[in-house]
C-alpha positions in Angstrom: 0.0 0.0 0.0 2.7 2.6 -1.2 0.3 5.2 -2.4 -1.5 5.2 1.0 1.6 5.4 2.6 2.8 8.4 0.7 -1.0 10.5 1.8 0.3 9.5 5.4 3.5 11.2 4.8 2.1 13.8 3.0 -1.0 14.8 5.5 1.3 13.9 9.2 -1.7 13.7 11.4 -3.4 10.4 9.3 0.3 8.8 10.1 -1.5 7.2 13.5 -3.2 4.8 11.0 -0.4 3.1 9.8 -0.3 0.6 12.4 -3.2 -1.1 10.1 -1.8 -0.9 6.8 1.6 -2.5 8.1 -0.7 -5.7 10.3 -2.2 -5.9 6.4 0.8 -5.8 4.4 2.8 -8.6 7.5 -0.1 -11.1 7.4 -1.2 -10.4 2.9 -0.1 -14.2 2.4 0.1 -15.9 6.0 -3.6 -14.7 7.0 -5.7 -13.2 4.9 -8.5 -13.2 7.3 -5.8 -10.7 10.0 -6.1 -8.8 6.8 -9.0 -8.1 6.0 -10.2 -7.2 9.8 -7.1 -4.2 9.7 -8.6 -3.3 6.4 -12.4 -3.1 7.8 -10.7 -1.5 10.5 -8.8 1.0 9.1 -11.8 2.1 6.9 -14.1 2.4 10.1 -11.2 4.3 11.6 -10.1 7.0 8.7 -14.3 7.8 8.5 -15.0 8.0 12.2 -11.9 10.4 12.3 -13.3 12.3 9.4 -17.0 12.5 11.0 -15.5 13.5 14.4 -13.5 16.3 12.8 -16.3 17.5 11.0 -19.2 17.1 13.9 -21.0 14.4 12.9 -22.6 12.6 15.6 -22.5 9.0 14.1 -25.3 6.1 15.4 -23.7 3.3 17.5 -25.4 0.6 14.9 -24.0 2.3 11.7 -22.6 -0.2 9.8 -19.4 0.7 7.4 -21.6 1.4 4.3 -23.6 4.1 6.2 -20.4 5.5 8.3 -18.3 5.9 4.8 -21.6 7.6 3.7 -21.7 9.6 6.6 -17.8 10.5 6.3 -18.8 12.1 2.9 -21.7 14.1 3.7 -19.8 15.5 6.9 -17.3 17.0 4.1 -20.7 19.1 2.9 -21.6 17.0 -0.8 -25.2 17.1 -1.4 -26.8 13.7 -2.1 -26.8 15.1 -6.0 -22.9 15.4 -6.0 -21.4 13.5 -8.0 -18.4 13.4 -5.3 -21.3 11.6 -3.1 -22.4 9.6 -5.8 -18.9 8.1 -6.3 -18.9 8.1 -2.7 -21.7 5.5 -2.6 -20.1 3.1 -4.5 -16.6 2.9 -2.5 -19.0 2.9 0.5 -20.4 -0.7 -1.3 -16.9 -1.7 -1.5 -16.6 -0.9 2.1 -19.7 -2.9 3.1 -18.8 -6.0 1.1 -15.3 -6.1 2.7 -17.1 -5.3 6.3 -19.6 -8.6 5.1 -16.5 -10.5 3.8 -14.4 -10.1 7.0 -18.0 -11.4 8.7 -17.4 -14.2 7.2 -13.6 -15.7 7.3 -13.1 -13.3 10.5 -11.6 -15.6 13.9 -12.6 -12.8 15.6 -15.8 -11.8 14.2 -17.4 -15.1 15.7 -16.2 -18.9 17.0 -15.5 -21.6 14.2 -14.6 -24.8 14.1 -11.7 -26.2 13.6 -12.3 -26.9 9.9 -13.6 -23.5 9.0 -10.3 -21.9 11.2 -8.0 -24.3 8.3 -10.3 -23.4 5.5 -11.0 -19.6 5.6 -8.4 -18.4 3.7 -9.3 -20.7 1.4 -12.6 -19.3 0.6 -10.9 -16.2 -1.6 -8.3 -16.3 -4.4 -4.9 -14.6 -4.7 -7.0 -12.1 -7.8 -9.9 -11.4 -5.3 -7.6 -10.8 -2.3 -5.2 -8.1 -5.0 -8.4 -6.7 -5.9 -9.9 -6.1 -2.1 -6.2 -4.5 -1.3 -6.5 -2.4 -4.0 -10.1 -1.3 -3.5 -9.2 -0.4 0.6 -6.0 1.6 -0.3 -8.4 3.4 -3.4 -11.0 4.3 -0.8 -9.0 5.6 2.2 -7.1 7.6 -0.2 -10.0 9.0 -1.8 -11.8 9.6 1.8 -8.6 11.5 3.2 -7.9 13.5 0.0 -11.5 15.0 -0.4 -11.2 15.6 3.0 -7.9 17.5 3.3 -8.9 19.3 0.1 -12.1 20.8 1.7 -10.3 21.7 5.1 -7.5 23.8 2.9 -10.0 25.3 1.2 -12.8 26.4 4.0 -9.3 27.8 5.9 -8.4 29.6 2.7 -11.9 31.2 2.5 -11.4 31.9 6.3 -8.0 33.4 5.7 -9.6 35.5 3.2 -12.6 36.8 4.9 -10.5 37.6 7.8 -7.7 39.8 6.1 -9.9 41.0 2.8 -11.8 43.6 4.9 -8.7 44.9 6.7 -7.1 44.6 3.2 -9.2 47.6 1.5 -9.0 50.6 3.7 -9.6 53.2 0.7 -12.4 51.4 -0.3 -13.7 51.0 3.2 -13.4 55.1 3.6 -14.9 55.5 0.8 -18.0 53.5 1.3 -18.4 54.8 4.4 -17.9 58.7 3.5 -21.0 57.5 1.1 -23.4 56.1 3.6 -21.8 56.6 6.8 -22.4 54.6 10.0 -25.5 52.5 11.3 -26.7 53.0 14.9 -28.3 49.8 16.5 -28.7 51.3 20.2 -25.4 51.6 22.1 -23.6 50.5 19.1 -22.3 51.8 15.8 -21.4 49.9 12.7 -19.4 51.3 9.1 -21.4 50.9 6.2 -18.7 49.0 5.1 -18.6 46.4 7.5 -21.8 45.7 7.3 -21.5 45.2 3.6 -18.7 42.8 3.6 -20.2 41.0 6.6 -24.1 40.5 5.3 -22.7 40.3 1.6 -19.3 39.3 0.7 -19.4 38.6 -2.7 -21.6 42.2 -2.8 -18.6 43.7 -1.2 -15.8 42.9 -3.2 -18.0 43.7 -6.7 -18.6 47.2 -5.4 -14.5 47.2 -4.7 -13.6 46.1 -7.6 -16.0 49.1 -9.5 -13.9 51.6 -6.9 -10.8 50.1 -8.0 -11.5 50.9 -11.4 -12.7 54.1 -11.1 -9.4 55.0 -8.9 -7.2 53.9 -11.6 
């Protein structure tokens, strides 16, 4: 999984959930079934941490389908997206590993002693590639969209906080033009107000004062 261990390096705080990609890659060929509980695992894990981060409040009997679907819509794509609609079909990916590990799983229930010598049996060497493939695909894809949405809601933060301070002539000039709004005890520029109730407002009107200055 060198792809998904390059997003770890690249994005430092996902670097706690290494520990399952190396318990996947150690037991690939000695136990499949170890490795396919890390891979559930590290799926659950990446979209809990993606919910949590973004306040979602996730139901104690979501299964992996509906907590991958959840990780998405925490990032803010609308069921029409097609972000979310791609998002839907890793999250059957998800479940039918999650159903899979159900299956071969020691842990996930007791077996006997012929289904403990036979459950790696039950997928080939293609399937298991395949599976590897579509976990490291997914948890990419799931920390990617989300670190791509946090840099850019702190970029639009960066820039609603300095933008304002930014434009001083403009803000004089607005407010020479309308002056100042009295709400009680308190006084507001024209200005302010504008770029607080209506950004995009705000810099149009800057932009047509820029242009006019020049």
């Amino acid at each position: 999984m060198e792809k998904l261990r390059k997003v770890f390096d690249q994005h430092g705080k996902w670097k706690d959930y290494l520990i399952y990609v190396e318990r996947i890659e150690a037991h690939s060929q000695s136990d499949f079934s170890v490795s396919l509980e890390n891979s559930k695992a590290l799926l659950e894990s990446i979209g809990k941490e993606i919910c949590s981060q973004n306040g979602t409040i996730l139901s104690p009997s979501s299964n992996l389908n509906g907590l991958l679907k959840q990780a998405f819509r925490s990032m803010g794509y609308s069921k029409q997206d097609m972000v979310n609609q791609i998002s839907s079909s890793l999250a059957t990916i998800g479940q039918q590993i999650g159903n899979l590990r159900n299956q071969i799983g020691m842990t996930s229930h007791g077996m006997l002693g012929e289904e403990i010598r036979e459950r790696n049996n039950k997928v080939d060497e293609l399937v298991r590639e395949f599976l590897f493939d579509s976990v490291e695909i997914v948890c990419i894809y799931l920390i990617r969209q989300f670190e791509s949405r946090k840099d850019k809601k702190a970029f639009i933060k960066e820039q609603e906080l300095h933008s304002y301070e930014d434009n001083q002539a403009f803000n004089d000039f607005w407010d020479e033009s309308y002056g100042y709004f009295e709400m009680g005890d308190y006084s507001f520029p024209a200005s302010e107000i504008l770029f607080h109730l209506d950004t995009n407002a705000y810099k149009e009107e800057n932009v047509a004062y820029s242009e006019t200055e020049e």
